[in-house]
LORO-202124 format. One record per residue (C-alpha): y, z, x. Coordinates in Angstrom, 2 decimals. Each point is the difference from the previous one (the first is absolute). Layout:
BEGIN
+---------+---------+---------+
|       y |       z |       x |
+---------+---------+---------+
|       Y |       Z |       X |
...
+---------+---------+---------+
This chain:
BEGIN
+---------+---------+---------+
|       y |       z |       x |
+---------+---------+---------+
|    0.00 |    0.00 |    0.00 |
|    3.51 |   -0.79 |    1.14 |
|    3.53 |    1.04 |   -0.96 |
|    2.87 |   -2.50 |    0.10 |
|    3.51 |    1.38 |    0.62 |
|    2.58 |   -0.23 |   -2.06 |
|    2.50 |   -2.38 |    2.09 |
|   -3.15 |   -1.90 |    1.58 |
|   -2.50 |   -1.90 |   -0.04 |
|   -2.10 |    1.57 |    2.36 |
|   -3.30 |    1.85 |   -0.74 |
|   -0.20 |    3.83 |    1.03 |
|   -3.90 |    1.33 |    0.38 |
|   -0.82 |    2.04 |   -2.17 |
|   -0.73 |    2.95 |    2.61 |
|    3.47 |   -0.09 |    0.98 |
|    1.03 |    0.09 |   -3.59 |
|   -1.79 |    3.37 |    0.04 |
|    1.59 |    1.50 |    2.59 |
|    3.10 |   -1.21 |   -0.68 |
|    0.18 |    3.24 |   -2.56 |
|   -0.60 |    2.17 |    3.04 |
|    2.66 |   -1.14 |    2.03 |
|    2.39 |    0.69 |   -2.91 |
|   -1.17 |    3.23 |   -0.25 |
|    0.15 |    0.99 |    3.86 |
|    4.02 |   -1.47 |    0.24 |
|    0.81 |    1.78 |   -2.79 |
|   -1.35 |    2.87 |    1.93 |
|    2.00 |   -0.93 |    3.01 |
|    3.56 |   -0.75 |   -2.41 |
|   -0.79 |    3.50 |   -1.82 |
|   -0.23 |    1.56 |    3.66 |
|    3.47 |   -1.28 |    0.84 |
|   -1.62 |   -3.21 |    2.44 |
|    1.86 |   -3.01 |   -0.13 |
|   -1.34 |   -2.08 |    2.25 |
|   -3.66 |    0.08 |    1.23 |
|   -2.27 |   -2.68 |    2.38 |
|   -3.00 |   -1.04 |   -0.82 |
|   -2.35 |    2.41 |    1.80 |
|    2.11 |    2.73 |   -2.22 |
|   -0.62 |   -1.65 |   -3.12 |
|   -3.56 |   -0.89 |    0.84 |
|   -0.49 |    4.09 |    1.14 |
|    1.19 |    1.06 |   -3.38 |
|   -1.64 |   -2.25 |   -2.04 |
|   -3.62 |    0.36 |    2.05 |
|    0.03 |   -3.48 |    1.45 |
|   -0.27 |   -1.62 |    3.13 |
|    3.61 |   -1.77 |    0.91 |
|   -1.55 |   -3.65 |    0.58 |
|   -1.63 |    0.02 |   -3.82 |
|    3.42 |    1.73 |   -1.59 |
|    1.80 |   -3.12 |    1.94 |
|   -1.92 |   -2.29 |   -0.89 |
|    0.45 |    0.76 |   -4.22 |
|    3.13 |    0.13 |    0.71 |
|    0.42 |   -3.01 |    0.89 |
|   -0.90 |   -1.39 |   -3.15 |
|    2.78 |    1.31 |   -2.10 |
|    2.28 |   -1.43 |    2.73 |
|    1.73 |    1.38 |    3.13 |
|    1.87 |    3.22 |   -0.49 |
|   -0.09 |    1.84 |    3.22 |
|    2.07 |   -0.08 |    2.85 |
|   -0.89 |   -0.68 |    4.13 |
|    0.28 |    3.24 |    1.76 |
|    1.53 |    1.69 |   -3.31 |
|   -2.92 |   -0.26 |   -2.51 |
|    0.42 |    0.39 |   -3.97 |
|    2.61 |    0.97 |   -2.04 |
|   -2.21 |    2.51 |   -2.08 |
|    2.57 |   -0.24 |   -3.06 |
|   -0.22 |   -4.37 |   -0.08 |
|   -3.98 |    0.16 |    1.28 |
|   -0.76 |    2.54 |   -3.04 |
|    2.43 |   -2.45 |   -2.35 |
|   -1.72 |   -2.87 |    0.76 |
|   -3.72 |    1.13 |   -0.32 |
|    0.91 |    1.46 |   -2.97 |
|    1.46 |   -3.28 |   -1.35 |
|   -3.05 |   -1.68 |    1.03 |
|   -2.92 |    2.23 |   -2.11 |
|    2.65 |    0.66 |   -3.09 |
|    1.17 |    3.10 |   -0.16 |
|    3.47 |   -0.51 |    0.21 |
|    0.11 |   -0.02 |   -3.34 |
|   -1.87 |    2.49 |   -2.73 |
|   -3.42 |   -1.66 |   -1.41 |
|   -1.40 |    1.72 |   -3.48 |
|   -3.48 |    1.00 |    0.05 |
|   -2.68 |    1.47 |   -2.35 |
|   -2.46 |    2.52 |    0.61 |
|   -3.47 |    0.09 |   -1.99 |
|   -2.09 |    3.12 |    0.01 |
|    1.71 |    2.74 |   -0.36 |
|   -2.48 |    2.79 |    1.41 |
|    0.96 |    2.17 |    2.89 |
|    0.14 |   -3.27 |    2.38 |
|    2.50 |   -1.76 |   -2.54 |
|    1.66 |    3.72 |   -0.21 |
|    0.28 |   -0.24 |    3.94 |
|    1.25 |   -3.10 |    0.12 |
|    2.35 |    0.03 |   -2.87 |
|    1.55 |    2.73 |    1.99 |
|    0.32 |   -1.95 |    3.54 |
|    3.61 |    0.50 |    0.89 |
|   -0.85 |   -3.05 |    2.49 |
|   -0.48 |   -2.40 |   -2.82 |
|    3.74 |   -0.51 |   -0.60 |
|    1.68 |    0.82 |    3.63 |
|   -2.04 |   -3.08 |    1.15 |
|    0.89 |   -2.48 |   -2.81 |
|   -2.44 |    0.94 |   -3.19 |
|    1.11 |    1.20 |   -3.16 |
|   -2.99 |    1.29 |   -2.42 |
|    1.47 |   -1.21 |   -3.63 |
|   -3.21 |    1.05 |   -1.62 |
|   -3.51 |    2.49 |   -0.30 |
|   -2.50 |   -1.31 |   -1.80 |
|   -3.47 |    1.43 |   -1.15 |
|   -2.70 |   -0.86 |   -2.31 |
|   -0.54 |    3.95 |   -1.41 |
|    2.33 |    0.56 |   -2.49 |
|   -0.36 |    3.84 |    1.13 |
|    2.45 |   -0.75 |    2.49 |
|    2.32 |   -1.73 |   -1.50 |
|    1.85 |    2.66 |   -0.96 |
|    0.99 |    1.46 |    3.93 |
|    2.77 |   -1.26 |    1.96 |
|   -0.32 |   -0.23 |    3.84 |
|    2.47 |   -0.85 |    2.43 |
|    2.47 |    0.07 |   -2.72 |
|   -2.17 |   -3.26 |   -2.19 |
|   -1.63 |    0.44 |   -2.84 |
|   -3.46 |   -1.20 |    0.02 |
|   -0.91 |   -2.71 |   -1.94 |
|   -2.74 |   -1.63 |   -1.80 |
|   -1.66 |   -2.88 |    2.28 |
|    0.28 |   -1.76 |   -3.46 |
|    3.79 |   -0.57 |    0.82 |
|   -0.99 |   -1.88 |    3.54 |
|    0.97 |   -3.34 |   -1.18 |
|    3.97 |    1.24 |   -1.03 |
|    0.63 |    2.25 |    2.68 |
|   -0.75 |   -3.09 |    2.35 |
|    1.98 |   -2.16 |   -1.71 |
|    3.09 |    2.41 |   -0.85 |
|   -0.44 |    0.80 |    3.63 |
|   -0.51 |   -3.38 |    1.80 |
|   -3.01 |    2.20 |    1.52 |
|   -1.62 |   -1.85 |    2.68 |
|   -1.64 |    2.58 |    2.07 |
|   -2.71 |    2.42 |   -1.85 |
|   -2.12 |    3.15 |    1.27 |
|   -2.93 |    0.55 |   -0.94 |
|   -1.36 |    3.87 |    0.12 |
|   -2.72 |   -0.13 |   -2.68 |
|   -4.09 |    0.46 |    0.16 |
|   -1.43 |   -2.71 |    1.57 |
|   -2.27 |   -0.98 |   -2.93 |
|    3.33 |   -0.59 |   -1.45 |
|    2.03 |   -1.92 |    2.57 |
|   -0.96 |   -3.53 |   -0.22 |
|    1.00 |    0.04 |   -3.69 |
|    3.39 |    1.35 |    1.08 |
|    0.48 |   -2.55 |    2.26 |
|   -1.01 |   -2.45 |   -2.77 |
|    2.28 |    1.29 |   -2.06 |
|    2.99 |   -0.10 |    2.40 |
|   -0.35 |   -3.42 |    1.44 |
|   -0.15 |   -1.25 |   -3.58 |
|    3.09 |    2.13 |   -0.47 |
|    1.87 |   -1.78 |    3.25 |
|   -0.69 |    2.40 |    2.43 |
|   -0.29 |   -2.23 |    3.29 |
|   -0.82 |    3.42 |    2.66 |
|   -2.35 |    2.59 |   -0.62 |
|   -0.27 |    3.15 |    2.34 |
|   -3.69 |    1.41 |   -0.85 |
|   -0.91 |    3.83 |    0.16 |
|   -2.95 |   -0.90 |   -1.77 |
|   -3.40 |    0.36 |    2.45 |
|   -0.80 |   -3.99 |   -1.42 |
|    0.31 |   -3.17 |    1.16 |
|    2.36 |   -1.85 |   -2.81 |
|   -0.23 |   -3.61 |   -0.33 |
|    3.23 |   -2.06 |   -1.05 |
|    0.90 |   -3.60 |   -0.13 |
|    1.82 |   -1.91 |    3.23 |
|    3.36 |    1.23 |   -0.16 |
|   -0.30 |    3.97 |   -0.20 |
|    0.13 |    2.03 |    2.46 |
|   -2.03 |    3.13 |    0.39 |
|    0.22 |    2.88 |    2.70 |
|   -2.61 |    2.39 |   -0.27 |
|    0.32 |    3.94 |    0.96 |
|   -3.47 |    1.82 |    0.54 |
|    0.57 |    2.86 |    1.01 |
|   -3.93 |    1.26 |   -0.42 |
|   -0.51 |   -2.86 |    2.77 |
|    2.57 |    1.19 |    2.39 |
|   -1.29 |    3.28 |   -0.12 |
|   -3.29 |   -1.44 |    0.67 |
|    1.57 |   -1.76 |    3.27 |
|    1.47 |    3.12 |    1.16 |
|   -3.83 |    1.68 |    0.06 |
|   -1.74 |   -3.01 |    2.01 |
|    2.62 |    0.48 |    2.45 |
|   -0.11 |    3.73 |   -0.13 |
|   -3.75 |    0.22 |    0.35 |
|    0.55 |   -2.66 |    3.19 |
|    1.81 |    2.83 |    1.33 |
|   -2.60 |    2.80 |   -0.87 |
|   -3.04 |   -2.03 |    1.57 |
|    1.80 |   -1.39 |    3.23 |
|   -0.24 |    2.66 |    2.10 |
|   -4.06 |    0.46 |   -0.83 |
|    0.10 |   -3.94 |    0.67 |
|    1.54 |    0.51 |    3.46 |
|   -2.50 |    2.58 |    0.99 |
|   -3.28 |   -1.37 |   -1.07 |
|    1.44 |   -3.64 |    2.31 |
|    0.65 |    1.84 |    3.38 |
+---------+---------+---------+
């Protein structure tokens, strides 16, 4: 998958689209610590990169740092922020709203970073009398006007799994074009949508295999000498 930027034609890969978002987040670190100015190898530090790779996806949005000066963290954060979209607020819907929905209803991150939550929807009518984060949940029967009262591209699923492929259904139908999945399921949509999925169960999982790596090494080591 590719990206194209906004004033371009060129194609950005996706893997640099993904850590464009990290970059953003480790100069606004820098601007919020008072830097102004920062090289590479400092942007690269805070944003757990090597220098040569940072350059590199840099150099697809353009060139925006100076010889023997580096970036201007202010422009550099402008520009990458231009180039994902959140220079400007985009409403989004939450489905499921259980104690992950609850969590993430309540993100403060959501809207610092460009995302306004316009609606919480849920399919038990038991909840739809609770307000979180200030919204009032919703039935998930009012998907199809919230989206379009809304101009709702972006949608989030937190529901059951055995549930989530019909919620995706239902919000590509509605117009929904990008779909962040909490769901543990693999969704399938039509050419077009976009889906990013967030597993935390298999993270976790990650973290043990490398965790029991560490655990058996040193039995490993002795039992080779």
């Amino acid at each position: 998958m590719t990206a194209r930027t906004p004033d371009s034609a060129r194609d950005i890969p996706e893997a640099t689209v993904a850590r464009l978002p990290v970059y953003l987040r480790a100069l606004t670190g820098l601007a919020e610590g008072g830097t102004t100015t920062c090289s590479s190898e400092e942007l690269a530090a805070s944003a757990g990169v090597n220098s040569a790779k940072l350059r590199k996806d840099l150099s697809y949005l353009g060139s925006y740092g100076t010889r023997g000066v580096g970036y201007d963290v202010e422009y550099l954060r402008y520009q990458i922020a231009r180039e994902i979209g959140v220079t400007h607020d985009w409403p989004v819907v939450i489905v499921g709203i259980g104690n992950l929905g609850h969590a993430l209803a309540n993100y403060s991150g959501f809207r610092s970073r460009g995302f306004r939550v316009v609606a919480l929807l849920d399919a038990d009518p038991s909840r739809h009398d609770e307000v979180v984060a200030g919204l009032d949940v919703r039935s998930f029967e009012d998907l199809e006007s919230i989206v379009a009262e809304n101009d709702v591209s972006i949608g989030v699923i937190a529901t059951p799994a055995v549930a989530a492929q019909a919620v995706a259904d239902r919000m590509v139908a509605a117009g929904i074009t990008s779909i962040l999945n909490f769901a543990p399921s693999v969704l399938s949509v039509p050419d077009g949508v976009d889906v990013r999925k967030v597993d935390l169960s298999i993270e976790l999982q990650i973290l043990a295999y490398h965790e029991q790596r560490k655990s058996v090494a040193p039995a490993g080591e002795v039992s080779a000498t």
